[in-house]
KOLKE-545337 format. One line per field, with one value per residue (C-alpha): x, y, z; residue number from 1; residue in three letters. Coordinates in Angstrom, 1 decimal, padded with zeros to 4 digits. Layout:
u: (X_...)
v: (Y_...)
w: (Z_...)
seq: (NUM_...)
type: (ALA_...)
***
This chain:
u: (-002.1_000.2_-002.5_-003.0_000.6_000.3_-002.3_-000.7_002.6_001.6_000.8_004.1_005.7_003.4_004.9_008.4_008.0_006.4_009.0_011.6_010.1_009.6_013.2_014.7_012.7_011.9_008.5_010.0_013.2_012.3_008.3_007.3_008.9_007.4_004.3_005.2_006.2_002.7_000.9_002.3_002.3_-001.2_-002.0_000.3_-001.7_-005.1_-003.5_-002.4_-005.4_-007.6_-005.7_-005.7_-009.3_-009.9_-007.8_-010.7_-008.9_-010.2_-008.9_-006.7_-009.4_-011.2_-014.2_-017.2_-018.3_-021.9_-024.5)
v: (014.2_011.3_008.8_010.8_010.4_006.4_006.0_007.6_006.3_002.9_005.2_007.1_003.7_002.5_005.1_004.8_001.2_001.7_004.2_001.3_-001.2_001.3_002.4_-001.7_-003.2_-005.7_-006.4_-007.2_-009.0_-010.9_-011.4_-014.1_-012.1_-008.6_-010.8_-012.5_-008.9_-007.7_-010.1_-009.8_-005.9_-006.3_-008.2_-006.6_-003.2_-005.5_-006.6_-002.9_-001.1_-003.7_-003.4_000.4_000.2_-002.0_001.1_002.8_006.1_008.0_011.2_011.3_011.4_008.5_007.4_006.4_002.3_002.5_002.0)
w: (011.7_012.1_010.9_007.8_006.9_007.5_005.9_002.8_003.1_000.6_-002.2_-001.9_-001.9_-004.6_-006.7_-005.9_-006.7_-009.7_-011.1_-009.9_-012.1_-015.4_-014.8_-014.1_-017.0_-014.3_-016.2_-019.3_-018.0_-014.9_-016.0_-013.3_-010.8_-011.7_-011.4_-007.6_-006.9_-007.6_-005.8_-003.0_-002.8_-003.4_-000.6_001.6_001.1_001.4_005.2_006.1_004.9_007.0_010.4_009.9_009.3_012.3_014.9_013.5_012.5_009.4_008.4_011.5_013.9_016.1_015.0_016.6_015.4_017.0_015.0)
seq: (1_2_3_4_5_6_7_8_9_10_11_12_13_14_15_16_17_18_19_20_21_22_23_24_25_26_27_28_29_30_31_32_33_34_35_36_37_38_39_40_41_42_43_44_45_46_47_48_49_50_51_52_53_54_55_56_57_58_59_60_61_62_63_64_65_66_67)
type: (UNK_UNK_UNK_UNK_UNK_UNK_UNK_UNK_UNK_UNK_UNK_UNK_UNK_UNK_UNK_UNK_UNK_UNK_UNK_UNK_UNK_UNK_UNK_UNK_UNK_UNK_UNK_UNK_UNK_UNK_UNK_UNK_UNK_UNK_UNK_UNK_UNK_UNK_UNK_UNK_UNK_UNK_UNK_UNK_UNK_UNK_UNK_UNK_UNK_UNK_UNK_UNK_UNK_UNK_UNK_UNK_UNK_UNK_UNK_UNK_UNK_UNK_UNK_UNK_UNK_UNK_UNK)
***
């Protein structure tokens, strides 16, 4: 149960952030940096959705990597 709730928890912050940004006119204000911003959100999810993949935990539960 707890690994269904991490591996969730980026898209509840993907929307908080993206409210943020619609809300601070950051993307229309502060262009490069809504741009930075991005990047690196995106490659942050990239690393945390590759490590969580590596525990091997889907849907909560362990799961088997034999082939």
């Amino acid at each position: 149960m707890i690994s269904n709730w991490i591996s969730w928890s980026p898209v509840a912050a993907t929307a908080i952030m993206m409210y943020w940004a619609k809300t601070s006119h950051i993307a229309v204000l502060h262009y490069n940096v809504f741009l930075i911003s991005i990047l690196a959100w995106c490659g942050g999810l990239i690393a945390f959705y590759r490590v969580f993949n590596r525990t091997g935990m889907q849907n909560g539960t362990q799961v088997s990597k034999r082939g």
